[in-house]
LOBA-835884 format. One record per residue (C-alpha): residue number from 1; x, y, z; residue in three letters. Coordinates in pm, 1 decimal, decimal comma. Example, Ala and Ser with C-alpha at 12.3 -4.5 7.8 and 13.67 -1.06 7.14 Angstrom:
<site><seq>1</seq><X>1230,0</X><Y>-450,0</Y><Z>780,0</Z><type>Ala</type></site>
<site><seq>2</seq><X>1367,0</X><Y>-106,0</Y><Z>714,0</Z><type>Ser</type></site>
END
This chain:
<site><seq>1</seq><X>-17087,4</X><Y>-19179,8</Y><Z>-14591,0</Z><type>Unk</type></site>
<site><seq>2</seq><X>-16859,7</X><Y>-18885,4</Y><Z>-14613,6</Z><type>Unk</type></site>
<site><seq>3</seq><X>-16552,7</X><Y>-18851,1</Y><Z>-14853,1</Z><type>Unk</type></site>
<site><seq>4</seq><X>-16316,4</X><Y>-18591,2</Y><Z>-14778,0</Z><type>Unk</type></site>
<site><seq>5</seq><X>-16242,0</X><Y>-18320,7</Y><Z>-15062,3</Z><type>Unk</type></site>
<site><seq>6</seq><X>-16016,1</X><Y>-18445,8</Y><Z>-15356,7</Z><type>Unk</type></site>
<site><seq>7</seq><X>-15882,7</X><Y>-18339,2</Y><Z>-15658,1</Z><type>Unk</type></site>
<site><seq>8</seq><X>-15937,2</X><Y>-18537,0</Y><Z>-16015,9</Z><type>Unk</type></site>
<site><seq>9</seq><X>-15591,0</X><Y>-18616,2</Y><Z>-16048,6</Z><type>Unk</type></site>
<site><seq>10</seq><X>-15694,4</X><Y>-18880,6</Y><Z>-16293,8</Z><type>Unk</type></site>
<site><seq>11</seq><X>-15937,4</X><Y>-18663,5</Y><Z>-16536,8</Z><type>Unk</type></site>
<site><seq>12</seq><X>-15655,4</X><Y>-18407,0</Y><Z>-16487,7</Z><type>Unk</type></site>
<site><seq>13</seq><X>-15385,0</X><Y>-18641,5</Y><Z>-16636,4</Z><type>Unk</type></site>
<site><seq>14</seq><X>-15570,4</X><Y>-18756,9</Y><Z>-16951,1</Z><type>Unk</type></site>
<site><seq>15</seq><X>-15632,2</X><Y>-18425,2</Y><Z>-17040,5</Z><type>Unk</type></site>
<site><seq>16</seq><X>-15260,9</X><Y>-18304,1</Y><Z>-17010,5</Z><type>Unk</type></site>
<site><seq>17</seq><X>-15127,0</X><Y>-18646,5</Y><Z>-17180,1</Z><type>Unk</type></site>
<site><seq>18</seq><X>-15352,6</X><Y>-18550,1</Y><Z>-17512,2</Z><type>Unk</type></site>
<site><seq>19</seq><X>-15254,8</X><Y>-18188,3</Y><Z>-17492,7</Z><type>Unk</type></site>
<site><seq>20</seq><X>-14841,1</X><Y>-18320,4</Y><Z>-17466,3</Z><type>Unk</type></site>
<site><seq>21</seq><X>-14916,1</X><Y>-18544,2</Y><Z>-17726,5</Z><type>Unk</type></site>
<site><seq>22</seq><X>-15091,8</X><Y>-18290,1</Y><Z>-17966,3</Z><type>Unk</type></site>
<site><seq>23</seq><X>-14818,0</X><Y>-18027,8</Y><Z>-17883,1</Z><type>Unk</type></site>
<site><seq>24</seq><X>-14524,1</X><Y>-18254,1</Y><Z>-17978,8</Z><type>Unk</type></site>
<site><seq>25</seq><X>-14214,3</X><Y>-18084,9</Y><Z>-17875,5</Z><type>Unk</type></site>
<site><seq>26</seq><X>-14163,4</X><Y>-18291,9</Y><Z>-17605,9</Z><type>Unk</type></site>
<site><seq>27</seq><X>-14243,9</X><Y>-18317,4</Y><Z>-17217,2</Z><type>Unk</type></site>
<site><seq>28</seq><X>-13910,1</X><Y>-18173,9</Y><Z>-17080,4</Z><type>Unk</type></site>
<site><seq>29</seq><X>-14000,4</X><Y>-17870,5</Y><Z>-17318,5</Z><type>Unk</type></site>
<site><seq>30</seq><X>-14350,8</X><Y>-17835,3</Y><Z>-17193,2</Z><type>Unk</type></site>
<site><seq>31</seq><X>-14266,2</X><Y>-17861,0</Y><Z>-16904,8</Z><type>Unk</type></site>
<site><seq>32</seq><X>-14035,9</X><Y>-17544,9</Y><Z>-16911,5</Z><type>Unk</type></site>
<site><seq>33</seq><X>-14332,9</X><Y>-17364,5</Y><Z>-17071,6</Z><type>Unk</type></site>
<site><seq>34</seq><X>-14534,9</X><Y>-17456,8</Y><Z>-16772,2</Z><type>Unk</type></site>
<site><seq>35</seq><X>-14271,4</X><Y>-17384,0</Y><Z>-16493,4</Z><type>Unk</type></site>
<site><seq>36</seq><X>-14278,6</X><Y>-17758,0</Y><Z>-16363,4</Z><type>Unk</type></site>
<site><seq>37</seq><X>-14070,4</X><Y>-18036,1</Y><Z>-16368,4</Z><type>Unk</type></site>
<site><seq>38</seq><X>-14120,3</X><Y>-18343,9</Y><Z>-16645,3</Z><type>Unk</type></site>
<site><seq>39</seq><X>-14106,8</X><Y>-18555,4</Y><Z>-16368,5</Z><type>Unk</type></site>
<site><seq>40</seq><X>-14433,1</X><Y>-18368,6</Y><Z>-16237,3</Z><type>Unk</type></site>
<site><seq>41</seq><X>-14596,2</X><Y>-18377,9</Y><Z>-16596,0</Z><type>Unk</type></site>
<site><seq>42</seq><X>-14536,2</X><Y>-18759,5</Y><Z>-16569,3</Z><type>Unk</type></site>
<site><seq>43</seq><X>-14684,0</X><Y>-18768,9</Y><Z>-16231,7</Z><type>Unk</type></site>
<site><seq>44</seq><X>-15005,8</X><Y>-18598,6</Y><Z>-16342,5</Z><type>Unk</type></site>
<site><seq>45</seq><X>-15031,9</X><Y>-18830,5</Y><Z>-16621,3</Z><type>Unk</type></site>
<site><seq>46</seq><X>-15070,6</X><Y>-19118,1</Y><Z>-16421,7</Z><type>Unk</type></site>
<site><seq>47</seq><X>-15290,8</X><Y>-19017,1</Y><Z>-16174,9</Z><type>Unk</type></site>
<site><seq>48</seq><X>-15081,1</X><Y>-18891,3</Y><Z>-15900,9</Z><type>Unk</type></site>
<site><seq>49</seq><X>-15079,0</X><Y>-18556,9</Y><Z>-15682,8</Z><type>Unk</type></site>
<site><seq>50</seq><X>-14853,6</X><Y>-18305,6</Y><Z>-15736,9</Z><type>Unk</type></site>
<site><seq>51</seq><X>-14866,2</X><Y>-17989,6</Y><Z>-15483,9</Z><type>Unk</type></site>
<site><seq>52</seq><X>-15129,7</X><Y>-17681,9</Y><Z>-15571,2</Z><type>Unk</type></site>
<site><seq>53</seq><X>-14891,3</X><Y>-17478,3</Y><Z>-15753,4</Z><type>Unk</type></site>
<site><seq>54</seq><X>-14846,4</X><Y>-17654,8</Y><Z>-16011,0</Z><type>Unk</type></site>
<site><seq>55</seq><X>-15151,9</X><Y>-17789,8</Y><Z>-16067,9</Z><type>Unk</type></site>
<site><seq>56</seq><X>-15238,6</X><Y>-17412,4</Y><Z>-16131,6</Z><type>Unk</type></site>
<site><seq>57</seq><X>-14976,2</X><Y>-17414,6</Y><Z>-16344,6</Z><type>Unk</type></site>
<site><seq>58</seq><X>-15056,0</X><Y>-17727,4</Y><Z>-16569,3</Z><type>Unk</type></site>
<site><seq>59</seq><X>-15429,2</X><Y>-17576,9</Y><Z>-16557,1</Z><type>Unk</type></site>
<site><seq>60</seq><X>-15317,3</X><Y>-17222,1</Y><Z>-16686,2</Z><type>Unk</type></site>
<site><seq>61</seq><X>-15103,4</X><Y>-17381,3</Y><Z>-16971,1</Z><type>Unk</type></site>
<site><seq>62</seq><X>-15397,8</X><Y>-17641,8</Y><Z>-17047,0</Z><type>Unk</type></site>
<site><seq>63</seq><X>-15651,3</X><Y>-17341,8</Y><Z>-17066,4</Z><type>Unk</type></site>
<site><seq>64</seq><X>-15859,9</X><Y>-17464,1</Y><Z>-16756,6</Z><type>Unk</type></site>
<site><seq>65</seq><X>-15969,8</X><Y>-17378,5</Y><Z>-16479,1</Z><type>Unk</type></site>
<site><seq>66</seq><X>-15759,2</X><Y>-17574,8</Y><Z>-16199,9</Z><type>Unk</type></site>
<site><seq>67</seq><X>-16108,6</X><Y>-17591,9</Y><Z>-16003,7</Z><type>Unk</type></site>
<site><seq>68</seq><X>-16274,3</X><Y>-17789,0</Y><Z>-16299,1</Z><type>Unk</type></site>
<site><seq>69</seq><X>-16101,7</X><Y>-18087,0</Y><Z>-16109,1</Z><type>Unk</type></site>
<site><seq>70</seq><X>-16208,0</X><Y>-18028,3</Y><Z>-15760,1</Z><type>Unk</type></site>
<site><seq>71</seq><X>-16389,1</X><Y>-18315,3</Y><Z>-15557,4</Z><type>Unk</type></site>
<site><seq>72</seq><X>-16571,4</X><Y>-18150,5</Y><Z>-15307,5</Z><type>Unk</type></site>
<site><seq>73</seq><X>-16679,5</X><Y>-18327,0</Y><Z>-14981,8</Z><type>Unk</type></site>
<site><seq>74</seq><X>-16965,7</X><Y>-18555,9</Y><Z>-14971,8</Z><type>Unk</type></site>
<site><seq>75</seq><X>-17148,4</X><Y>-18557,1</Y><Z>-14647,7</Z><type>Unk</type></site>
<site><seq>76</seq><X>-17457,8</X><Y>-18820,1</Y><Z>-14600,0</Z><type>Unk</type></site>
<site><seq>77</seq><X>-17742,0</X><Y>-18630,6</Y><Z>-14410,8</Z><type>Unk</type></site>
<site><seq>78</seq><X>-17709,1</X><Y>-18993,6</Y><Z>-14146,5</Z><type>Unk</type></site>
<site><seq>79</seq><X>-17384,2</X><Y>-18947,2</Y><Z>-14098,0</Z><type>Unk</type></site>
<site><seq>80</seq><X>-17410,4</X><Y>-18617,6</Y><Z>-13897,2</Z><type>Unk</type></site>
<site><seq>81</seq><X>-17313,9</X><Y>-18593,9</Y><Z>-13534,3</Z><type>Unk</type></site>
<site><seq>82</seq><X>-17558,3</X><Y>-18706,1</Y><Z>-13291,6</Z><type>Unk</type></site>
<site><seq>83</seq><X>-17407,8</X><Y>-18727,0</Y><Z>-12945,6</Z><type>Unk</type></site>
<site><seq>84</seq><X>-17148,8</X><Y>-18564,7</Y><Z>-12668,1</Z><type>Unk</type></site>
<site><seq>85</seq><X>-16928,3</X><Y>-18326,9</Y><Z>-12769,3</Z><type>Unk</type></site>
<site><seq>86</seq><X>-16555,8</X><Y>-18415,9</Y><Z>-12668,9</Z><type>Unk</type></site>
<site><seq>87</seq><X>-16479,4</X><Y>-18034,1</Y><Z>-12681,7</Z><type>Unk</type></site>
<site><seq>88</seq><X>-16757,3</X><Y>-17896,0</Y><Z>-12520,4</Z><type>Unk</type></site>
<site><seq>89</seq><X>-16966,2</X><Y>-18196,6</Y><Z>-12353,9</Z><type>Unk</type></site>
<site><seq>90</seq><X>-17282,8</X><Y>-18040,6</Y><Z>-12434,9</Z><type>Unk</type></site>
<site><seq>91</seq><X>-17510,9</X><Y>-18270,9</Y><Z>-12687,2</Z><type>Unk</type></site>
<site><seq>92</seq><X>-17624,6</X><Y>-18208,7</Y><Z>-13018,7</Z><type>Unk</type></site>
<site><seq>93</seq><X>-17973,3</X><Y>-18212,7</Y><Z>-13168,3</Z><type>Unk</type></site>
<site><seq>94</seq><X>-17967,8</X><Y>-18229,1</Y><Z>-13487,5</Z><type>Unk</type></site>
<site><seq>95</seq><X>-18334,0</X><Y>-18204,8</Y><Z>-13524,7</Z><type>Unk</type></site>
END
């Protein structure tokens, strides 16, 4: 099994919604704080990617660090490469 590197969007999101919520002015208002967009505020809150930038952004305003929320990739020891190359056509041993 291998899954690719991700980002918590999700864990992300629930964290900013309670922080909006506590900090009551408003998301358009937060959001100029931040240097986003509301529409990017709302996007994080539900779970969906936004670019790197402001990620960082949310992250700096929420106190965090935006790496808390990195998914790194999962690689199952079976699932390594055992065959011909299609770049080199020598074989791998993995042993």
């Amino acid at each position: 099994m291998v899954r690719l590197a991700a980002y918590d969007y999700r864990e992300l999101g629930k964290l900013l919604r309670a922080k909006l919520e506590e900090d009551g002015r408003g998301w358009r208002a937060c959001a100029g704080d931040i240097g986003v967009s509301a529409s990017d505020l709302s996007r994080i809150c539900n779970g969906q990617g936004v670019s790197a930038p402001k990620v960082i952004a949310v992250c700096d305003w929420l106190r965090l660090s935006f790496r808390a929320f990195y998914l790194p990739p999962l690689r199952d020891a079976g699932a390594m490469f055992h065959g011909k190359s299609t770049e080199t056509g020598s074989t791998c041993d993995a042993g």
